[in-house]
MIDOSE-1310 file (N, C-alpha, C; in nm, 2 decimals, decimal comma, always signed):
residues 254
xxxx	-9,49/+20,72/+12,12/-9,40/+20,64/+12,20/-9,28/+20,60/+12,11; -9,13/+20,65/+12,17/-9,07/+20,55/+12,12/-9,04/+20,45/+12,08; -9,00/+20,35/+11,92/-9,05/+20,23/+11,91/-8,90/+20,19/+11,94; -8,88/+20,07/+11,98/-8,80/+19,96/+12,05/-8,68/+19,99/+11,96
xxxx	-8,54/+19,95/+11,99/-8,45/+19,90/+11,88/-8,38/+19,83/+11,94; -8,32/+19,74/+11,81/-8,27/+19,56/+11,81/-8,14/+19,60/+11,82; -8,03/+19,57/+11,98/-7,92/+19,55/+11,97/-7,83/+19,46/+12,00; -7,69/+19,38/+11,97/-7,67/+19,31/+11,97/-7,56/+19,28/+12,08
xxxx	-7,62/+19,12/+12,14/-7,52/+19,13/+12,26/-7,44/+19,02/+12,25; -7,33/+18,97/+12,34/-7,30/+18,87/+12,37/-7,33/+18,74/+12,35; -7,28/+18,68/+12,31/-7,31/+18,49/+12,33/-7,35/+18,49/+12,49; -7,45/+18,39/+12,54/-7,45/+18,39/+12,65/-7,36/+18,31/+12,73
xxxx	-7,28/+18,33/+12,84/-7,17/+18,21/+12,92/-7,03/+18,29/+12,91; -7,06/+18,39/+12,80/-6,91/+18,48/+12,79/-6,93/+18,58/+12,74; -6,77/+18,66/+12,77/-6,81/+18,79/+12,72/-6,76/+18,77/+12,51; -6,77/+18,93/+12,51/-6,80/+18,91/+12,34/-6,58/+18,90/+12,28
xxxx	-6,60/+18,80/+12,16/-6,46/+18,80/+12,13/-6,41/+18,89/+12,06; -6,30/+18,96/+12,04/-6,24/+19,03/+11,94/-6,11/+18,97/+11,87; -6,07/+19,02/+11,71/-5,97/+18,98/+11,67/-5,83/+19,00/+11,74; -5,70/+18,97/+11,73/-5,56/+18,97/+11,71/-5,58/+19,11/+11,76
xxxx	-5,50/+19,14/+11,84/-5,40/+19,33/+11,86/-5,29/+19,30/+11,81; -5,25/+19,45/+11,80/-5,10/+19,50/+11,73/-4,99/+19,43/+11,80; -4,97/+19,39/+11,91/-4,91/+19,31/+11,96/-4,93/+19,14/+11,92; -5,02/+19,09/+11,92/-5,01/+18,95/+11,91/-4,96/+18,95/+11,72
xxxx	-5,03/+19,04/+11,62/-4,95/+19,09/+11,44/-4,81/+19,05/+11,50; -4,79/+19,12/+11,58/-4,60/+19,12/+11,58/-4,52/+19,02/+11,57; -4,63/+18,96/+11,69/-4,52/+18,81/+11,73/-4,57/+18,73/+11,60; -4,67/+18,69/+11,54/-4,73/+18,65/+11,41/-4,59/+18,66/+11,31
xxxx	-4,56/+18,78/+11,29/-4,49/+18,84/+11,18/-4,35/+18,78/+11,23; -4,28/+18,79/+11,34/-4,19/+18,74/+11,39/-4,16/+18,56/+11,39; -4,27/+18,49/+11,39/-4,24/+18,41/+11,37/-4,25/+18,31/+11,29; -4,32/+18,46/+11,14/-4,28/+18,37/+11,03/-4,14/+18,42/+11,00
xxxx	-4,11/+18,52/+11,03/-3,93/+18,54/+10,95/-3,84/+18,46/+11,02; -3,87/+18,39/+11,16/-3,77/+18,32/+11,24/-3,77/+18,20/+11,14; -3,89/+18,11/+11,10/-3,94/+17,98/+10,99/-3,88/+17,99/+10,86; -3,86/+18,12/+10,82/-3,81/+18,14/+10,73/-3,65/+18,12/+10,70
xxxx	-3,60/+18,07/+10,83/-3,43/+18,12/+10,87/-3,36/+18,00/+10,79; -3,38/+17,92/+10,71/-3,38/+17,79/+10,67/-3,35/+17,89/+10,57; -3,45/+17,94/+10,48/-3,43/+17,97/+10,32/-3,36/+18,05/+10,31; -3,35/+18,16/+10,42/-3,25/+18,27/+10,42/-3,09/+18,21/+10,42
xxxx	-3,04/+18,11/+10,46/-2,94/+18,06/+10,52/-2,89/+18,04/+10,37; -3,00/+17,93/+10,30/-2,99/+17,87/+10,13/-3,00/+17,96/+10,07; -3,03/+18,08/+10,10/-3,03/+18,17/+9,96/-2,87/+18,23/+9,93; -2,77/+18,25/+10,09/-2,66/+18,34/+10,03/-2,53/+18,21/+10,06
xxxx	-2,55/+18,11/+9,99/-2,47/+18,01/+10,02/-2,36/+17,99/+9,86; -2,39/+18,07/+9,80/-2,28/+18,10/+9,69/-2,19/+18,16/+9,76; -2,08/+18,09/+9,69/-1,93/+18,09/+9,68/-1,80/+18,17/+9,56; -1,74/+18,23/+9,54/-1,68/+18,27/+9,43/-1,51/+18,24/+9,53
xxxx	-1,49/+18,15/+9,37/-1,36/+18,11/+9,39/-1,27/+18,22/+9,30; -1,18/+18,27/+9,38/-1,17/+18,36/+9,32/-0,99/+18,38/+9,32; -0,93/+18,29/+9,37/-0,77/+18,29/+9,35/-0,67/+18,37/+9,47; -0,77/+18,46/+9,51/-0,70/+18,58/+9,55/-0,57/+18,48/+9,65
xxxx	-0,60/+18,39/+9,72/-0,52/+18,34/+9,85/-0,42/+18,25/+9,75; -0,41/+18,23/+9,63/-0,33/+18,12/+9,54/-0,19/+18,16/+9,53; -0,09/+18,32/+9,57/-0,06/+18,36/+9,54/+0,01/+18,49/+9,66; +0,12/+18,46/+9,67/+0,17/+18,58/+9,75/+0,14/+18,70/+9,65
xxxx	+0,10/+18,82/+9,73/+0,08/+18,97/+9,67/+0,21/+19,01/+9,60; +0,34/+18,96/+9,68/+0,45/+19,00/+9,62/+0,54/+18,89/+9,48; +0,47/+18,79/+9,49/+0,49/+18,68/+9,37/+0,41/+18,71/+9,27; +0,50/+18,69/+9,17/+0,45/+18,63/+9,01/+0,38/+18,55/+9,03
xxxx	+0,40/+18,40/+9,06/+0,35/+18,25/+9,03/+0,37/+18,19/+9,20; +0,28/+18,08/+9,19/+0,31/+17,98/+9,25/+0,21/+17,87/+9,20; +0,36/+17,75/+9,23/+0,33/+17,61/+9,17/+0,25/+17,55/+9,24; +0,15/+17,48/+9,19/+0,06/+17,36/+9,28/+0,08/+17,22/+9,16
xxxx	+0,20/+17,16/+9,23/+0,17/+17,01/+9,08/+0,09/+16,91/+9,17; +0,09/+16,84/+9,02/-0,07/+16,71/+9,02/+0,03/+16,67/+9,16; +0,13/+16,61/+9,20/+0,17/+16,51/+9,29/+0,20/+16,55/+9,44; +0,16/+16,70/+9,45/+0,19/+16,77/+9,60/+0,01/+16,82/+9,64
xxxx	+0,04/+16,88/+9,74/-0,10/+17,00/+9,81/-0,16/+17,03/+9,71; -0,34/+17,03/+9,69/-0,40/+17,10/+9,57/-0,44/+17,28/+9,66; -0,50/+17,35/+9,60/-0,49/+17,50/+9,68/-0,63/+17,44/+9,68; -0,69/+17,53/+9,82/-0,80/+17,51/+9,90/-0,86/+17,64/+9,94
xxxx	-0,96/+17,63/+9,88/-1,03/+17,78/+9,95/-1,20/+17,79/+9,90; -1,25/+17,81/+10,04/-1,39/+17,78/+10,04/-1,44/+17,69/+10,09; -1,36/+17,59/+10,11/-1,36/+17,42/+10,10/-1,40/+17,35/+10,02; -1,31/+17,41/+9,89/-1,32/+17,36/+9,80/-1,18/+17,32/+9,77
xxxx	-1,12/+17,21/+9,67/-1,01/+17,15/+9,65/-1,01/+17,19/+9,50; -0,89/+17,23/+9,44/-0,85/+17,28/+9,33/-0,70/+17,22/+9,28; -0,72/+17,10/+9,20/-0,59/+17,00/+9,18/-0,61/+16,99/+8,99; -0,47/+16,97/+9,00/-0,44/+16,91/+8,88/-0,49/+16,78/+8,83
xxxx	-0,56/+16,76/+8,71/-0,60/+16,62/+8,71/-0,56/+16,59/+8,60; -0,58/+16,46/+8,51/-0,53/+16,39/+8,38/-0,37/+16,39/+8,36; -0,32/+16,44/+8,24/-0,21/+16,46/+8,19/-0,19/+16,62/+8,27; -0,20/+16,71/+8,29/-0,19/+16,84/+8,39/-0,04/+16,76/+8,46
xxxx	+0,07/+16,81/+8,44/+0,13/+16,81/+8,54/+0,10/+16,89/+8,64; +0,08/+17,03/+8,61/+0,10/+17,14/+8,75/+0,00/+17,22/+8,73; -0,06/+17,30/+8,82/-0,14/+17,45/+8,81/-0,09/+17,56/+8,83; -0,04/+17,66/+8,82/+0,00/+17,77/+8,83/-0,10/+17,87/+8,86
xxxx	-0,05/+17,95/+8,97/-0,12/+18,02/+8,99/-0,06/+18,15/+8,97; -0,16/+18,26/+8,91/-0,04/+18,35/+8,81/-0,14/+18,52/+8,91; +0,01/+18,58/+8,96/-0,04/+18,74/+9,02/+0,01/+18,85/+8,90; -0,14/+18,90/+8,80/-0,06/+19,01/+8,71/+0,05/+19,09/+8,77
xxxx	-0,03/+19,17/+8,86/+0,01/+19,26/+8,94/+0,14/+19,27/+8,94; +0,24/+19,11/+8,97/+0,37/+19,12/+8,97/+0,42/+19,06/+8,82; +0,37/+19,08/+8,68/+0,37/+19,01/+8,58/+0,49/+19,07/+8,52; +0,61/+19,08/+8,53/+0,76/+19,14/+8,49/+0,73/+19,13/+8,33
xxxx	+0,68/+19,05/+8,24/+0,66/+18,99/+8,13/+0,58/+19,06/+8,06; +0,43/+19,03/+8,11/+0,33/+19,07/+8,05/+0,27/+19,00/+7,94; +0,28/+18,86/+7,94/+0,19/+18,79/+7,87/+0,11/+18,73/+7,86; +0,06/+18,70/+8,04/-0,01/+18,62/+8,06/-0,18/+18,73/+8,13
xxxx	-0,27/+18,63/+8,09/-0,41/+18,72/+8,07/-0,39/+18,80/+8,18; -0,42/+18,93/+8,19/-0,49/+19,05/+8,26/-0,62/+19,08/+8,27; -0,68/+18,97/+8,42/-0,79/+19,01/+8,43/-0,83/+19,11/+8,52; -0,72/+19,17/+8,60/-0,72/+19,24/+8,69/-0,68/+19,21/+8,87
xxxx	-0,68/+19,07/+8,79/-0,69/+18,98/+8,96/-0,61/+18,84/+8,91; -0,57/+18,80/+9,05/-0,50/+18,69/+9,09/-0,58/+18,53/+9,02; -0,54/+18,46/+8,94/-0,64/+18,36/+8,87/-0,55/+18,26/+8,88; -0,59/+18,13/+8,85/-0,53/+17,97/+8,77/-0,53/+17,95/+8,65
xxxx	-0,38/+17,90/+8,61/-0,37/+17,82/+8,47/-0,32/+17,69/+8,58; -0,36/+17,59/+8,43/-0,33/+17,49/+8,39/-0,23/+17,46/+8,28; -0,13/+17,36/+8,32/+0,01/+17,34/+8,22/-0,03/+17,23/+8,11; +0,02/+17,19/+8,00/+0,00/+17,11/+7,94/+0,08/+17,00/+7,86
xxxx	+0,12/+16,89/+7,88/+0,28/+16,84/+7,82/+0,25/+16,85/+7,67; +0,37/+16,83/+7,61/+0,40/+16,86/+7,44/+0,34/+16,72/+7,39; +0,31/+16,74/+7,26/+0,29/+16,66/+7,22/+0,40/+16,63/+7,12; +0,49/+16,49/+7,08/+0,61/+16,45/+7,00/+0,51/+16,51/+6,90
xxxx	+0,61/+16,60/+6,85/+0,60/+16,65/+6,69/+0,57/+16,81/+6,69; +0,52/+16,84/+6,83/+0,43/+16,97/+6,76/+0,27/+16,95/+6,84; +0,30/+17,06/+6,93/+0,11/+17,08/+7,01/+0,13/+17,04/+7,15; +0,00/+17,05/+7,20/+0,00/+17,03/+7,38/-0,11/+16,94/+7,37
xxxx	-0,07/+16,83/+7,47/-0,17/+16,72/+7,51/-0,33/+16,78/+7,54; -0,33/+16,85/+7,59/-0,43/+16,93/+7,70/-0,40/+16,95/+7,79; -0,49/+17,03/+7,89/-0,47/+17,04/+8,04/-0,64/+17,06/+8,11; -0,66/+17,02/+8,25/-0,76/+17,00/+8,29/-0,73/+17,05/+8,45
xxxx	-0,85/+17,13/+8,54/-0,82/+17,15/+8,66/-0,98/+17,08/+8,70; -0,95/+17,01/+8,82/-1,04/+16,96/+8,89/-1,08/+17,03/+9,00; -1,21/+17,03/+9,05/-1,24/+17,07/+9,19/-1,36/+17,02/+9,26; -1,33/+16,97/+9,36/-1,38/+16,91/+9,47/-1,42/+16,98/+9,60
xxxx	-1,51/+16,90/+9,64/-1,52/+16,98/+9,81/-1,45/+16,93/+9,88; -1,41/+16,97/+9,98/-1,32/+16,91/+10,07/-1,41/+16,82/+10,20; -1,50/+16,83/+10,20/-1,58/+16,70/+10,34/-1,65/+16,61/+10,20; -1,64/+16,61/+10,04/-1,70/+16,52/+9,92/-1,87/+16,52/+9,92
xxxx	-1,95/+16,70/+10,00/-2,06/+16,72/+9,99/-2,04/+16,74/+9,81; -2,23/+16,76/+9,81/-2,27/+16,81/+9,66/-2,26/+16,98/+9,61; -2,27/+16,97/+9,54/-2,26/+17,08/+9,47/-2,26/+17,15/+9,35; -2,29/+17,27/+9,36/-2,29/+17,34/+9,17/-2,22/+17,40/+9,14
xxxx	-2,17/+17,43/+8,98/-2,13/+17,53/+8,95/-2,20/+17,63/+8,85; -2,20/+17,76/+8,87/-2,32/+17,83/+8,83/-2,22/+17,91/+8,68; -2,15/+17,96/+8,74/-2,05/+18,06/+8,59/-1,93/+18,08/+8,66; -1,86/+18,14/+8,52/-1,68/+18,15/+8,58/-1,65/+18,22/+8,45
xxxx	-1,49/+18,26/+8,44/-1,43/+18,34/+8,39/-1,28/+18,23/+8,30; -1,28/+18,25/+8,18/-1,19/+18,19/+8,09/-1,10/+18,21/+8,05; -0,97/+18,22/+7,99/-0,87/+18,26/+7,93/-0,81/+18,15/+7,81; -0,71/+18,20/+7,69/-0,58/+18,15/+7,68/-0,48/+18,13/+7,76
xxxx	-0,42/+18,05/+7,78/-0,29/+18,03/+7,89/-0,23/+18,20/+7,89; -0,21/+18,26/+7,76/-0,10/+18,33/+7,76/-0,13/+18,42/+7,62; -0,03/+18,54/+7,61/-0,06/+18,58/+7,44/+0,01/+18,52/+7,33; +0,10/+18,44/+7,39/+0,18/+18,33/+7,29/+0,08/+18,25/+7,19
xxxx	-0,02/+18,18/+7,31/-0,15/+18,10/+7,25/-0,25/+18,18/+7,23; -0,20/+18,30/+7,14/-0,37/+18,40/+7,11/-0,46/+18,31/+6,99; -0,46/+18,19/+7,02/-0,59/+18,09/+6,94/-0,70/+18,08/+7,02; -0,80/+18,06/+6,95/-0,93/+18,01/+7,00/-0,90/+17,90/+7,07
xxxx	-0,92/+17,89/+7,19/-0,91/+17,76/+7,30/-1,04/+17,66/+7,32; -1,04/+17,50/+7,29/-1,18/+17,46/+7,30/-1,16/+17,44/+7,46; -1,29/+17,44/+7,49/-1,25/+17,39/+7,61/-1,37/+17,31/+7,64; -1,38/+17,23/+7,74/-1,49/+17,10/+7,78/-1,51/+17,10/+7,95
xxxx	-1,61/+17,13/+7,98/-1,66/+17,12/+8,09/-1,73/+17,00/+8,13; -1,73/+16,94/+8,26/-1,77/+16,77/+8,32/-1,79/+16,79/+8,47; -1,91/+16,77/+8,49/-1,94/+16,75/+8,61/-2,02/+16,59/+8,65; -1,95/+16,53/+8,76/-2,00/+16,41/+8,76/-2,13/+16,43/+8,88
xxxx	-2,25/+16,42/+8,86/-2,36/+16,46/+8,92/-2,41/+16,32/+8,96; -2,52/+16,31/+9,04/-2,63/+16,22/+9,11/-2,68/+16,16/+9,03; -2,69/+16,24/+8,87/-2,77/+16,14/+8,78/-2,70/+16,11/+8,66; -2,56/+16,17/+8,68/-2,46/+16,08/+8,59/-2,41/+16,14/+8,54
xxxx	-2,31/+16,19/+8,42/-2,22/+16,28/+8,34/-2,28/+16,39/+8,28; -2,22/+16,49/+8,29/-2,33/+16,65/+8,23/-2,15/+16,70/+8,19; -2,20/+16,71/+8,03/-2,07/+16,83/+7,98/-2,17/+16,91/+7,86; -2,08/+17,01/+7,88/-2,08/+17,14/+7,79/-1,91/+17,15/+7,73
xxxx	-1,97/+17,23/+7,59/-1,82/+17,24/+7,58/-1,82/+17,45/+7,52; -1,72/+17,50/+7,44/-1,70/+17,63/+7,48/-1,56/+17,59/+7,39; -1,59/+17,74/+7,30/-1,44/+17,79/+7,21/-1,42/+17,91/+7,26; -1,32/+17,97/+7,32/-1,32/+18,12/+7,36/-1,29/+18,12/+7,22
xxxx	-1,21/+18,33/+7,23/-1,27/+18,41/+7,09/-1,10/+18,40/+7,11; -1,00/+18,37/+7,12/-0,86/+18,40/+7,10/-0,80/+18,54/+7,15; -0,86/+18,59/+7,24/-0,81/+18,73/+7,21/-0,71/+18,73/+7,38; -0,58/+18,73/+7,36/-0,53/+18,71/+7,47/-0,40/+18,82/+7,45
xxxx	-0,40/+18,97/+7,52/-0,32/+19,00/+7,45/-0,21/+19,08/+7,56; -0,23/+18,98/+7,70/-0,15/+19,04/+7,81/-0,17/+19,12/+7,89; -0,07/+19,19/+7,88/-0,12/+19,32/+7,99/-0,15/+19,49/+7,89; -0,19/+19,41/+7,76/-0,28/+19,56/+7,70/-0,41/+19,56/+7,72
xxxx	-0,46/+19,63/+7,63/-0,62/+19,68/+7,67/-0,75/+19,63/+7,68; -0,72/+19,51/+7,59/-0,82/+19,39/+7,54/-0,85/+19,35/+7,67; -1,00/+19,28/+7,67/-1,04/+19,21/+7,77/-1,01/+19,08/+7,73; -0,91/+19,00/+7,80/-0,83/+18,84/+7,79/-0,94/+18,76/+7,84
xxxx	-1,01/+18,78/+7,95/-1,11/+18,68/+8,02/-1,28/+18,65/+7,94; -1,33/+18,58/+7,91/-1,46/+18,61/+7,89/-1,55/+18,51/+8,01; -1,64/+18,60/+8,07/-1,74/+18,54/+8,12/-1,86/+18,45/+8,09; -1,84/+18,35/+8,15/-1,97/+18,22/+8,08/-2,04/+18,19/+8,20
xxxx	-2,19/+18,17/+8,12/-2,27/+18,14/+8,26/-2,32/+18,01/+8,17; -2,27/+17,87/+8,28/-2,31/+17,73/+8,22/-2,45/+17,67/+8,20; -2,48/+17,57/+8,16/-2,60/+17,56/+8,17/-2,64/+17,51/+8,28; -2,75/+17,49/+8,34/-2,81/+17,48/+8,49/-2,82/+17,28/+8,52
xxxx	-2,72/+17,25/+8,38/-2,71/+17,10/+8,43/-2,61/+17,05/+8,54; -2,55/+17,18/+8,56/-2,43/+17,12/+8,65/-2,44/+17,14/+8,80; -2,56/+17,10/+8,84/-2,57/+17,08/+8,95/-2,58/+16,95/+9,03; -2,59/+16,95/+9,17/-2,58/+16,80/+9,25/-2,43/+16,74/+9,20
xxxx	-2,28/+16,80/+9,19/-2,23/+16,78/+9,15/-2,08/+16,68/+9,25; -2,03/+16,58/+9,25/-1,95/+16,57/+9,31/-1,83/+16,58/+9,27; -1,78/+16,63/+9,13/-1,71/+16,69/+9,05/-1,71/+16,78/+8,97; -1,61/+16,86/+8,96/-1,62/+16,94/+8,84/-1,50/+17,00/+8,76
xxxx	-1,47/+16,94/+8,65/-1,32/+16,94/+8,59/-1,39/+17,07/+8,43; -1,26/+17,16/+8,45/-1,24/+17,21/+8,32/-1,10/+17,13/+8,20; -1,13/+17,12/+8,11/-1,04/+17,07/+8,03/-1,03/+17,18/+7,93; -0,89/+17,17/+7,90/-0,85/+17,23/+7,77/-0,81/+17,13/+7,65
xxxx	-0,85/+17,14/+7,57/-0,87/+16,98/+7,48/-0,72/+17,03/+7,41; -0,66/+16,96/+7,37/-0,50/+16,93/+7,24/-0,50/+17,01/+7,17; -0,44/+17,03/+7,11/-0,44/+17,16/+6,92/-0,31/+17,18/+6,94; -0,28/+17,28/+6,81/-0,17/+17,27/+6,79/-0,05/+17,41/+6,86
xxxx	-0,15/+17,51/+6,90/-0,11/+17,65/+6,95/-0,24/+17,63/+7,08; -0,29/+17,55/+7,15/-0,38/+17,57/+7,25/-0,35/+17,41/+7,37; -0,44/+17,44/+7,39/-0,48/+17,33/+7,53/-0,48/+17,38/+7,68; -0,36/+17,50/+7,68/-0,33/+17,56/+7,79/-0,43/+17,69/+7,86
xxxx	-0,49/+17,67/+7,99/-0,63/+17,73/+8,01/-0,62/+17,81/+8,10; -0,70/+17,93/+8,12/-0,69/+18,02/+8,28/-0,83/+18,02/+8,28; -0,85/+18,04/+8,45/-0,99/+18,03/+8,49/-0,97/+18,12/+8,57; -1,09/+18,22/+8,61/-1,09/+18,28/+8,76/-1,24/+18,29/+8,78
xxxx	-1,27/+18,36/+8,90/-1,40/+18,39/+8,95/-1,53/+18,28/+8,91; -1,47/+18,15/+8,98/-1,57/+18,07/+8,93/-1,68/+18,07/+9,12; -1,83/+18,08/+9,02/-1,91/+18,10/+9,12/-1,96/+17,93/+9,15; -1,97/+17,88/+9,28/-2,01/+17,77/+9,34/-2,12/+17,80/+9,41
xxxx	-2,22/+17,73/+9,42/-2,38/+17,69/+9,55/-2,31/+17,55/+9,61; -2,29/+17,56/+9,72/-2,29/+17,45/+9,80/-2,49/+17,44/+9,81; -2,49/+17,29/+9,82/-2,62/+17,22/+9,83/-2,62/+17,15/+9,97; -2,71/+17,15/+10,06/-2,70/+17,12/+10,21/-2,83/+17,02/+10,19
xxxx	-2,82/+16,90/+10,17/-2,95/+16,82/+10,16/-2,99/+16,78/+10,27; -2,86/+16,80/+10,41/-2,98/+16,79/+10,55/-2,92/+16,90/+10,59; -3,03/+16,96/+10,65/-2,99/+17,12/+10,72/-2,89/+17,11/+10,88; -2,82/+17,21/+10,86/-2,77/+17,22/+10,97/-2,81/+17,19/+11,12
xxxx	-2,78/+17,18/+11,21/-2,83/+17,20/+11,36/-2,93/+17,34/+11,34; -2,85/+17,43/+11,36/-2,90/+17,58/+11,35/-3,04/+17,64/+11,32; -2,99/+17,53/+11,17/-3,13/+17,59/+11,10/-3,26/+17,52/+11,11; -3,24/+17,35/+11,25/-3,35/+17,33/+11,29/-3,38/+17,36/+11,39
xxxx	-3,28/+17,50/+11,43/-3,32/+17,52/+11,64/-3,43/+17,62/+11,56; -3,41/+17,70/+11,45/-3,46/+17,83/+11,41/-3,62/+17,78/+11,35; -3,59/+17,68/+11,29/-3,74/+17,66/+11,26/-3,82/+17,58/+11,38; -3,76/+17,52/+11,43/-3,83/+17,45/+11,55/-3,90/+17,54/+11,65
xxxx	-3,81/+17,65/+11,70/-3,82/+17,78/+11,74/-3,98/+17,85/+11,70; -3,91/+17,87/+11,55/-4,09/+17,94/+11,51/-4,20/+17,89/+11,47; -4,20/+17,71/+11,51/-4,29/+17,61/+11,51/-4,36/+17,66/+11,64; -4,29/+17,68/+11,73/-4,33/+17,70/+11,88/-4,42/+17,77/+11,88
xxxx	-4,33/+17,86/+11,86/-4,49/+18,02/+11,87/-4,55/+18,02/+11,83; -4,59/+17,98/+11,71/-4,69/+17,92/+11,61/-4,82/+17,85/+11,68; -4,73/+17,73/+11,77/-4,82/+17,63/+11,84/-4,92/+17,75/+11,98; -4,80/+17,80/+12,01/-4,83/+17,87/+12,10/-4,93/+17,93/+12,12
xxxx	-4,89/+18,04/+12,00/-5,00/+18,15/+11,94/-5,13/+18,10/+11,94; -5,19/+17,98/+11,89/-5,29/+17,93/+11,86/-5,37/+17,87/+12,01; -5,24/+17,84/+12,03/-5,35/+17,78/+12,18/-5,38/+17,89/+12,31; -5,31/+18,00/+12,25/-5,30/+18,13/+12,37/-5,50/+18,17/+12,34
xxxx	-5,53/+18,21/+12,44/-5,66/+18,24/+12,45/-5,68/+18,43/+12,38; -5,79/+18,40/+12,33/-5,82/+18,53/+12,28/-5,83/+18,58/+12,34; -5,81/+18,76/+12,32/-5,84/+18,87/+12,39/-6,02/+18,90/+12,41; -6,02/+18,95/+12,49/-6,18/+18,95/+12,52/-6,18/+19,09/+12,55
xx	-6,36/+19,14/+12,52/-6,31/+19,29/+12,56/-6,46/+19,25/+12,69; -6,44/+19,29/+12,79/-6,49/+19,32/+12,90/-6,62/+19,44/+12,93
């Protein structure tokens, strides 16, 4: 006689459950990348100021002084501050001269008044946001004014932050030699104090062949401490399905 065998049924009152289908994975998967839409938003919110708009394509220079318009771009404000009478915005490209740094691209100096006897006060460029949100600066690009001042430039960085004054300071290497071969610019990446910032001023400190500064390609993070509309339709959105998902009844197999 065949002997008996043990198989397994149902809970009694219903049929038997099974896990998730390929379908319900999807919407899962979908509405974690919708939840996600928040971090994606913060992650490509860097900025590079980068001069290009400072400057007609067909101009040498154009003036921005401390007492007129500061140049704006990004919504960021870019003014003359301290002693700085003016900023100059300098296009190689149209550089009839050829003395002033060749970084390849359209950049900012800062001017600096004489000092009685001999030397330049300094010069300093500030920048702001234009709605007075927070902000960082992450790195940027330096110069000598010019090859006139091929000296080591000190220069002093200040950002006034949430938790109070953050400077660095910085000697470029002198090498400013126009429109020859040398690289005029050197790249600096700051320290990660200058963040939550409501200011951020470069200075070129006094001496006797220096003070006078070029900047380009400075990278900024705008900081968003309350999120946009947008970015709470998007997570509220993939809170839904979430809720949804959970209270949707399992698939049964029949």
């Amino acid at each position: 006689m065949k002997a008996p065998t043990c198989q397994s049924s149902p809970l009694k009152g219903g049929p038997e459950l099974v896990g998730p289908s390929r379908r319900d994975w999807l919407w899962i998967l979908f509405s974690f990348f919708i939840c996600c839409g928040l971090s994606i938003e913060d992650a490509f919110a860097l900025e590079i100021i980068d001069f290009e708009e400072s400057v007609a394509d067909d101009d040498h220079q154009q003036a921005y002084p401390a007492d007129g318009p500061p140049y704006v771009e990004d919504g960021f404000l870019v003014r003359a501050s301290g002693n700085t009478p003016q900023l100059l915005a300098n296009n190689p490209a149209q550089d009839n001269i050829g003395n002033g740094p060749d970084g390849g691209s359209k950049h900012m100096s800062a001017l600096a008044p004489l000092i009685p006897g001999g030397g330049f006060q300094g010069s300093s460029i500030l920048i702001e946001r234009t709605d007075a949100s927070l902000f960082s600066v992450i790195e940027l690009d330096v110069s000598e004014y010019s090859s006139v001042f091929d000296v080591p430039l000190n220069l002093q960085f200040v950002g006034v932050s949430t938790g109070g004054i953050v400077t660095q300071y910085f000697v470029t290497d002198g090498v400013n030699d126009g429109a020859g071969p040398l690289n005029d610019f050197e790249h600096l990446v700051l320290d990660p104090i200058f963040t939550q910032l409501s200011s951020f001023e470069i200075l070129g400190l006094p001496g006797a062949r220096s003070g006078l500064l070029a900047v380009d390609n400075i990278t900024v993070d705008n900081i968003r401490p309350v999120a946009e509309p947008s970015s709470y339709l998007l997570v509220g959105f993939g809170l839904a399905i979430l809720v949804a998902m959970k209270n949707f009844p399992s698939r049964r197999k029949v």
